[in-house]
C-alpha positions, 0 to 999 in steps of 0.5 A: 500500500503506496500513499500518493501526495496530490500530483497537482494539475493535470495537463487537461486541468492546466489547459482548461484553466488556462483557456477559461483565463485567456477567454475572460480577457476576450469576453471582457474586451468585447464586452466594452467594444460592443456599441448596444449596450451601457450594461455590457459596457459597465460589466465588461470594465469590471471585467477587464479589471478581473481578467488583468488580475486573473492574468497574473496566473498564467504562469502557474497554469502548467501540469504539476502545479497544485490547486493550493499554489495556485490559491496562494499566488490569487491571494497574493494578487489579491491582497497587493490590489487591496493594497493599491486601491487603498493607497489610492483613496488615501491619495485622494483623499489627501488631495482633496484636503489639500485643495481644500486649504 
């Protein structure tokens, strides 16, 4: 009796997870380029918004590659765009007390 770890990604998982990203990022930019409708318009920014960090996992979209790397390098993502947008509104925030005095 062999106890085998988790090989992670199979080659078809990997393709399939790499496909569904590249397929996020074209659906986005079609969404904002189409001309009929405010709605797809408005999804399709929040989307390019996703798809550009979603991006960020393409090189962990390879056979061998455990679900569980693939979670950490999101919650990195994550947490770096938190921070970002944070230091945004902080600068914003700033400003406008600067224009103020």
């Amino acid at each position: 009796m062999s106890a085998e770890t988790p090989q992670g990604m199979s080659a078809s998982q990997a393709r399939k997870l790499e496909y569904s990203i590249i397929g996020l990022c074209v659906a986005a930019l079609v969404s904002i380029f189409q001309p009929f409708s405010q709605f797809l318009f408005s999804a399709g920014c929040i989307g390019v918004v996703v798809a550009g960090l979603a991006f960020n996992l393409m090189p962990f979209c390879r056979p061998g590659v455990s679900f569980g790397q693939i979670g950490k390098v999101l919650l990195i993502v994550m947490v770096v765009f938190a921070v970002v947008v944070a230091l945004a509104l902080a600068s914003a925030l700033a400003y406008s007390f600067y224009l103020k005095n």
